[in-house]
SETOR-449562 format. One line per 8 residues: number of its first residue (from 1); for each residue y, x, z of N, C-alpha, C. Coordinates in nm, 4 decimals, always signed. Layout:
N
NUM	Y,X,Z,Y,X,Z,Y,X,Z; ...
END
This chain:
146
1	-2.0886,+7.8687,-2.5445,-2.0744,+7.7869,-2.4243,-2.1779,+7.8320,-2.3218; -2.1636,+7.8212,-2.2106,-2.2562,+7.8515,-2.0780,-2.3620,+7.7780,-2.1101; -2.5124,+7.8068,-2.0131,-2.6002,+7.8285,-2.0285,-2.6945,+7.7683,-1.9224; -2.7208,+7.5989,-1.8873,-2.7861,+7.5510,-1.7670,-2.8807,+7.6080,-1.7695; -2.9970,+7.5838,-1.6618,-3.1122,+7.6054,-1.6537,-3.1411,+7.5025,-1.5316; -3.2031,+7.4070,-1.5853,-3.2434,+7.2778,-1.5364,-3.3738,+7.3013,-1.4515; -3.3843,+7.2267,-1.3000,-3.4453,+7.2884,-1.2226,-3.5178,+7.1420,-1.1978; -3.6536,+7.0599,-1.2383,-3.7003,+6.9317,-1.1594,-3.7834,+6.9223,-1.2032
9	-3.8844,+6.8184,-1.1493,-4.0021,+6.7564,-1.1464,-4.0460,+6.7169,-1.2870; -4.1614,+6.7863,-1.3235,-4.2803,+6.7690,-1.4432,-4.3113,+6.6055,-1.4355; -4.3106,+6.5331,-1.3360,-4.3306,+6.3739,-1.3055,-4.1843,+6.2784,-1.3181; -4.0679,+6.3384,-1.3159,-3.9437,+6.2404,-1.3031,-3.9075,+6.2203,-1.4648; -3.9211,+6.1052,-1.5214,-3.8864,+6.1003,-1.6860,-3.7386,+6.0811,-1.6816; -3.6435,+6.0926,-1.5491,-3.4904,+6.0894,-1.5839,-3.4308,+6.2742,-1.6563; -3.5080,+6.3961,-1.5726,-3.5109,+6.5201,-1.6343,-3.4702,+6.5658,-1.7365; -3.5140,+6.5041,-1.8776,-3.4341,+6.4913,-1.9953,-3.3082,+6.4005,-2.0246
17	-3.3287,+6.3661,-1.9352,-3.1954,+6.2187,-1.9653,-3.0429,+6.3412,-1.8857; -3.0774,+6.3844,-1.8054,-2.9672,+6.4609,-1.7729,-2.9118,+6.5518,-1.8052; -3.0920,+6.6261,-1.8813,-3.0247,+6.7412,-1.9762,-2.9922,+6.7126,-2.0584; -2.9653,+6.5872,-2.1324,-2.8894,+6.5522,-2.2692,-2.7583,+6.5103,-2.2074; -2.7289,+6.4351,-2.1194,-2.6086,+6.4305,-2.1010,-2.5150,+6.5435,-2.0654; -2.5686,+6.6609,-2.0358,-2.4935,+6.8018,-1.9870,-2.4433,+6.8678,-2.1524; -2.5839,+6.8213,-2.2266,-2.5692,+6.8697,-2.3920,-2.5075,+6.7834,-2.4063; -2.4429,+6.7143,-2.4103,-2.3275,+6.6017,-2.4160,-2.1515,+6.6707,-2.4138
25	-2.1996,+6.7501,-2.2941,-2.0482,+6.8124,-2.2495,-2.0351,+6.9305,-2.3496; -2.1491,+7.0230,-2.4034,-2.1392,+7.1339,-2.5235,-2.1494,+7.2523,-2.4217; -2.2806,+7.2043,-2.3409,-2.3680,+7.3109,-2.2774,-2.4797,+7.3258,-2.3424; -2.5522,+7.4569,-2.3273,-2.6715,+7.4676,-2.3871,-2.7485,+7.3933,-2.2303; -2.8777,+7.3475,-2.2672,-2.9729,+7.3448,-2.1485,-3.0991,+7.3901,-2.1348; -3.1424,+7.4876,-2.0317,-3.2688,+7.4845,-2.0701,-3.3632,+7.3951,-1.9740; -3.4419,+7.3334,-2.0442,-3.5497,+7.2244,-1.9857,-3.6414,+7.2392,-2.0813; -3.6880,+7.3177,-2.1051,-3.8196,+7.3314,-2.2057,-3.9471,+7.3073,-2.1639
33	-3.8895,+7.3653,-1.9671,-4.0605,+7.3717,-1.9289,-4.0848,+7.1971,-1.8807; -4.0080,+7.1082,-1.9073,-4.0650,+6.9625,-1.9232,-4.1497,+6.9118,-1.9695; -4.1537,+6.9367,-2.0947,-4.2286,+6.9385,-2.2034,-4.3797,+6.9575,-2.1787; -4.4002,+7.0696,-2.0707,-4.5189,+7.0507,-2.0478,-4.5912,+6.9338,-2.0094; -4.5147,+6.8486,-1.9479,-4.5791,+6.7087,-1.8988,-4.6335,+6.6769,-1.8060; -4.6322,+6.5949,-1.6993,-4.6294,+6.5615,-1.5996,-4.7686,+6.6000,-1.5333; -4.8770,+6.6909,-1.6010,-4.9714,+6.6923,-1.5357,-5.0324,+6.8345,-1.5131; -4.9139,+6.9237,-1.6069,-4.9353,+7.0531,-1.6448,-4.9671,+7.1432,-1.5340
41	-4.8748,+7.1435,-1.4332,-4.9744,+7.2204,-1.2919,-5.0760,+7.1842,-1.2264; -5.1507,+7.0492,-1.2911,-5.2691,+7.0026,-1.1889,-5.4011,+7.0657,-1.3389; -5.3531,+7.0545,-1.4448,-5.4477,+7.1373,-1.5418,-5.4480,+7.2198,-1.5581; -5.3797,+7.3211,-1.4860,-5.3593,+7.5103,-1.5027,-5.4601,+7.5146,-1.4110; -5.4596,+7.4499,-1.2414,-5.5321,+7.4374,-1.1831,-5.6448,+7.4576,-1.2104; -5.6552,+7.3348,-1.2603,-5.8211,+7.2644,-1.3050,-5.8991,+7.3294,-1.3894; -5.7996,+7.3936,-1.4786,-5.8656,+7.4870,-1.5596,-5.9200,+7.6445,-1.4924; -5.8670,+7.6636,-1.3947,-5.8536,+7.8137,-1.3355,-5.9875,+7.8086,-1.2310
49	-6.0139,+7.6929,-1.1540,-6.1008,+7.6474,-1.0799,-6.2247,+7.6282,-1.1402; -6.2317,+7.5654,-1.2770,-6.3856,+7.5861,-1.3690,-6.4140,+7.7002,-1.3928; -6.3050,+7.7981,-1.4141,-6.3576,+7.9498,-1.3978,-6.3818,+8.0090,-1.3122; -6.3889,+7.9506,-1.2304,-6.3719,+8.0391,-1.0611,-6.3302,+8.0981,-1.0083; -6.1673,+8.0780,-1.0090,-6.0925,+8.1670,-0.9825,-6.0115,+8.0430,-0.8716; -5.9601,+8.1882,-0.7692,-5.8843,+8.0950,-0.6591,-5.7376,+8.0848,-0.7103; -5.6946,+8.0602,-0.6167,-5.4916,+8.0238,-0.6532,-5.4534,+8.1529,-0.6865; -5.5004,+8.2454,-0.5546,-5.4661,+8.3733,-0.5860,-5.4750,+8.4428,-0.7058
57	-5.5947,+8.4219,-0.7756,-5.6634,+8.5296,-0.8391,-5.5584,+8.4676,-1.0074; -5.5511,+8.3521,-0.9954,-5.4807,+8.2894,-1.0967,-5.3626,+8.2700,-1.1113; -5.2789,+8.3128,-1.0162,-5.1606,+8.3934,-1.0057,-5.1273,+8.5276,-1.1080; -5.2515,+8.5859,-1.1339,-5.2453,+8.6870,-1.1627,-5.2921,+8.6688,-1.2782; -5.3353,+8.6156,-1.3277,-5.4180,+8.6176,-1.4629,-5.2563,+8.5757,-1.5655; -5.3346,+8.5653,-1.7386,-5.2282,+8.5247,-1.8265,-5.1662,+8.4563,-1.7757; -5.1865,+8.3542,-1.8112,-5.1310,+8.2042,-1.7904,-5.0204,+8.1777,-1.7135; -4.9997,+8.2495,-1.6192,-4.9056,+8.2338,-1.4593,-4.8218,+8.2864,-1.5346
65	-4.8577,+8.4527,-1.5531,-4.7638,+8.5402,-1.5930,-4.6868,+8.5314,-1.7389; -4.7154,+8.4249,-1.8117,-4.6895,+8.4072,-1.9341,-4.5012,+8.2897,-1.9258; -4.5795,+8.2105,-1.8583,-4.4649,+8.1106,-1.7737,-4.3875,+8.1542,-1.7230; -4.4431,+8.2238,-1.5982,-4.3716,+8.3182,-1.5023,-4.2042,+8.4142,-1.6210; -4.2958,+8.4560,-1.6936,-4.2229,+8.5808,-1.7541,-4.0723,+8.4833,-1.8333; -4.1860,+8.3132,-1.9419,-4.0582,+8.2437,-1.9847,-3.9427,+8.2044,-1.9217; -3.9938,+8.1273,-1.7894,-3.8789,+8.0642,-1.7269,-3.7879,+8.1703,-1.6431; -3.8352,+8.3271,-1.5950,-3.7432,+8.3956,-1.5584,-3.6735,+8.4135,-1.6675
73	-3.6691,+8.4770,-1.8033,-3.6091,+8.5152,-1.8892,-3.4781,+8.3805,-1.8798; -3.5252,+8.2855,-1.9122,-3.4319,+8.1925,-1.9174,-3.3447,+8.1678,-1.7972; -3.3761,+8.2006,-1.6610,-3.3094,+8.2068,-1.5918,-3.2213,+8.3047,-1.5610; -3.2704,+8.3982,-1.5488,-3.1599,+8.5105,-1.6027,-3.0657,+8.4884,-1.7031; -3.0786,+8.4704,-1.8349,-2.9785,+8.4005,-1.8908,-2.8830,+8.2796,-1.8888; -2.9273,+8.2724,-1.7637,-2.8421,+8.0770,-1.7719,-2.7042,+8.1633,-1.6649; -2.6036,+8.0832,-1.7104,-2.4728,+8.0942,-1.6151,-2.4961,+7.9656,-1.5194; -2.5480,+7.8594,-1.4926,-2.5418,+7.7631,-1.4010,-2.6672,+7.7190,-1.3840
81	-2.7152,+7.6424,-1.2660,-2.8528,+7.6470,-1.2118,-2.8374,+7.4837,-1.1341; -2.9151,+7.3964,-1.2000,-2.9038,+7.2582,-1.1376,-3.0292,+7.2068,-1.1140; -3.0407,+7.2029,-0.9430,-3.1593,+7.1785,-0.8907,-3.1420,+7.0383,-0.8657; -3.2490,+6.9282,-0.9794,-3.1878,+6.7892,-0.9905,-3.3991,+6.7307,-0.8688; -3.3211,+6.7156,-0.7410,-3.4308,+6.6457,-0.6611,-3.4538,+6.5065,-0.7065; -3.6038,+6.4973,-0.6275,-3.7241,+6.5721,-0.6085,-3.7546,+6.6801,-0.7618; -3.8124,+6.8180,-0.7211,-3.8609,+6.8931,-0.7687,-3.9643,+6.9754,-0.7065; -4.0267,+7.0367,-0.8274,-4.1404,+7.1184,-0.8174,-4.1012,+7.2257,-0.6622
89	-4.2376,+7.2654,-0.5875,-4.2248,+7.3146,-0.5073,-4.1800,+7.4424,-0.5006; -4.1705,+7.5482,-0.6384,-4.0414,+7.6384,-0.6633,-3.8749,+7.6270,-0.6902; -3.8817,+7.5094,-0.6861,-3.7196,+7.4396,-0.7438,-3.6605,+7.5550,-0.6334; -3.6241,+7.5287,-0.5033,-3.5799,+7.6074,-0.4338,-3.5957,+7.7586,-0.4475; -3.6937,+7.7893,-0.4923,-3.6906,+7.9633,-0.5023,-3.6106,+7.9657,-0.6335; -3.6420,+7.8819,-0.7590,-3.5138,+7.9844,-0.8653,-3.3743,+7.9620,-0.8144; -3.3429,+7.8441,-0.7532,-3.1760,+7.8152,-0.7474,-3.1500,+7.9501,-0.6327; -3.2104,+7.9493,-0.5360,-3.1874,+8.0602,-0.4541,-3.1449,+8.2102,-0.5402
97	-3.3023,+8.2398,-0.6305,-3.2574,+8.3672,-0.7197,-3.1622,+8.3396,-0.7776; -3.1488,+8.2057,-0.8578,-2.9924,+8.2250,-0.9085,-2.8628,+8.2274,-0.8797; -2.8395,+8.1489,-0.7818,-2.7021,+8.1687,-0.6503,-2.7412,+8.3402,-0.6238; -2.8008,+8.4140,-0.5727,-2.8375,+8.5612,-0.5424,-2.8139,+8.6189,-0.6521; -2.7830,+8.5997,-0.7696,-2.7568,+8.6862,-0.8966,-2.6566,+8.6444,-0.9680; -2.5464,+8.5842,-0.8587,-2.4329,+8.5611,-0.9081,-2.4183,+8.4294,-0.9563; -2.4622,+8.3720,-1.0128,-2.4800,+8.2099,-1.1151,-2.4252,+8.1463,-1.0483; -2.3449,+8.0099,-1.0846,-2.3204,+7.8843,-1.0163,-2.4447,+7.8228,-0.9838
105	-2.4475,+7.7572,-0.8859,-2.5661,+7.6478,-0.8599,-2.5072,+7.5528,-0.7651; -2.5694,+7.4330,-0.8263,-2.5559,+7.2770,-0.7442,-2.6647,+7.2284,-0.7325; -2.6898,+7.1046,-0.6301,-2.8087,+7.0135,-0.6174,-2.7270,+6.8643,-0.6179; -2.8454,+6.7835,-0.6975,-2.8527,+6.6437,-0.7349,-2.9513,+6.5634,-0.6548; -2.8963,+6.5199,-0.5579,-3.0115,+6.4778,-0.4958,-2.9822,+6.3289,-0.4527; -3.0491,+6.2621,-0.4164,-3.0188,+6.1077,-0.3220,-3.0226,+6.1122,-0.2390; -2.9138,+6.0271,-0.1573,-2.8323,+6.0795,-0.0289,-3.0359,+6.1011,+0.0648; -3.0174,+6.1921,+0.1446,-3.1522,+6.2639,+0.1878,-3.1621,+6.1728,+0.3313
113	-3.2890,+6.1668,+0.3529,-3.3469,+6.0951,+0.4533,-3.3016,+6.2591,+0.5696; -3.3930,+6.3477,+0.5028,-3.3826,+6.4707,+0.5936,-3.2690,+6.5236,+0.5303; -3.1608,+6.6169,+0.6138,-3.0371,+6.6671,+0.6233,-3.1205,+6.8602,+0.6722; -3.0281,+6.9044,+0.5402,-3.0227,+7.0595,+0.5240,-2.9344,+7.1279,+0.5201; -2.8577,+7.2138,+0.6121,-2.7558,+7.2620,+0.6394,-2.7714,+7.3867,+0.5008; -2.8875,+7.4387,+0.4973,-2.9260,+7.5788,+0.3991,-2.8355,+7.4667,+0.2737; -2.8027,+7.3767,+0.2168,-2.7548,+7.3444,+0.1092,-2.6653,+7.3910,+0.1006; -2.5470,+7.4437,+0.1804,-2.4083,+7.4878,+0.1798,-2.4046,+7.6583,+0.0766
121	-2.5654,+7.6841,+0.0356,-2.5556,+7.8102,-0.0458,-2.5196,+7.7767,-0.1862; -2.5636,+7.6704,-0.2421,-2.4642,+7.5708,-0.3173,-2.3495,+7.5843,-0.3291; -2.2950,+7.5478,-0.4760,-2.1515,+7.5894,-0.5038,-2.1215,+7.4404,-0.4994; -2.1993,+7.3372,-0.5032,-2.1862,+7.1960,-0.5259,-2.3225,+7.0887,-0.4647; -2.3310,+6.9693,-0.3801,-2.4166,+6.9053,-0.3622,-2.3530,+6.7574,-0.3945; -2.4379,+6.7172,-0.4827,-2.4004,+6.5387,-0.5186,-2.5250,+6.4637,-0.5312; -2.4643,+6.3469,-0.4675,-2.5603,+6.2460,-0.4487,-2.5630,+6.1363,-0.5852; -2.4751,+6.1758,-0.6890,-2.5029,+6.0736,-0.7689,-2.4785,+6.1699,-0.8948
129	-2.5446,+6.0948,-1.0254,-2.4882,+6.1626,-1.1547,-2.3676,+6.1929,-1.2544; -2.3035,+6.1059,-1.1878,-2.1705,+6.0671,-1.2472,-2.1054,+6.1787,-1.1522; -2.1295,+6.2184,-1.0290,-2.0356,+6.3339,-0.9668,-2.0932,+6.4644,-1.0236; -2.1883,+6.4419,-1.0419,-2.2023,+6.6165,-1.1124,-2.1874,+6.6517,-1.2513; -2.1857,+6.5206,-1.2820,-2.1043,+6.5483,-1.4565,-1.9682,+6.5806,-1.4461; -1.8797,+6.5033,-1.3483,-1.7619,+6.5696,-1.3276,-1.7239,+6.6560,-1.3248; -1.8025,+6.7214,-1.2185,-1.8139,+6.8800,-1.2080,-1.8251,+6.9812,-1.2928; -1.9308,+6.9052,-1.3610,-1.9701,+7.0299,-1.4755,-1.8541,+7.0058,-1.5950
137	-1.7639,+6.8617,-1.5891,-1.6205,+6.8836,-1.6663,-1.5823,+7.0029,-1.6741; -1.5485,+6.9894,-1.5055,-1.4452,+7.1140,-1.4718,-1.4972,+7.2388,-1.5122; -1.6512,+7.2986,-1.4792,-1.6594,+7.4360,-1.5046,-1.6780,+7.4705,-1.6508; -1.6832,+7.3732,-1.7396,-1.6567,+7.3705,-1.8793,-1.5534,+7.3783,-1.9276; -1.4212,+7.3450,-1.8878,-1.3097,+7.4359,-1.8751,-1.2717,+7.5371,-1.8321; -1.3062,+7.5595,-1.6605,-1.3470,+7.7322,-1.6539,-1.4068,+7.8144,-1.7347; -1.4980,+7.8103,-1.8368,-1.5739,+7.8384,-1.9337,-1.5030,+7.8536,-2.0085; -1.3759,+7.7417,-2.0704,-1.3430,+7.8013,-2.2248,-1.2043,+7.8758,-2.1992
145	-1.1666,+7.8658,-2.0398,-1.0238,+7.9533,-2.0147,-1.0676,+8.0613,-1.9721; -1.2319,+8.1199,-1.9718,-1.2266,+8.2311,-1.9322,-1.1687,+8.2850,-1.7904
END
């Protein structure tokens, strides 16, 4: 079966709740980097800063590149890309790489105070959960008709 790659906020505890309902439909999901927990980029930080190192310099070190290296791998492997808002301030750069490398991608968002025309790179935008489960019905049949 196809292959999400779940795109949201280290702080929103609904994140897993959606990726089980997608594993519901007999998608794989990946949301692993949740797990890290809601505080995990303010302690990569914190930790990088007792060493004395700037943003930059810690960009570059393990740690970045260790992440860096997991969640591309997994993105590259995913056939669909669901950027579920509010998210991390890269949310937008993987769905972008992944719409750019062919993948389906949608956004989950609540109807938006601010209005973004750039959403139309989107194969799908829904304002509620119940419409993008629908959705992902359908491409789960695209999926098993090949």
């Amino acid at each position: 079966m196809a292959k999400v790659y779940l795109i949201g906020s280290l702080r929103n505890p609904e994140v897993p709740k959606v990726a089980n309902k997608i594993r519901e439909l007999g998608f794989e999901v990946f949301d692993d980097w949740h797990a890290a927990g809601p505080e995990a980029d303010d302690k990569w930080r914190d930790y990088e800063k007792l060493r004395g190192r700037t943003y930059r310099d810690a960009l570059e070190g393990f740690a970045a590149e260790h992440v860096y290296q997991f969640d591309l791998r997994h993105l590259d492997s995913s056939d669909i890309t669901i950027l579920y808002l509010p998210a991390g301030k890269s949310g937008h750069l993987e769905l972008g790489y992944a719409i750019g490398k062919g993948k389906k991608g949608y956004i989950l968002l609540d109807d938006p105070e601010r209005w973004d025309v750039m959403y139309k790179f989107a194969h799908g935008v829904f304002h509620n959960f119940e419409e993008l489960i629908e959705e992902m019905r359908k491409v789960k049949n695209e999926f098993i008709q090949g």
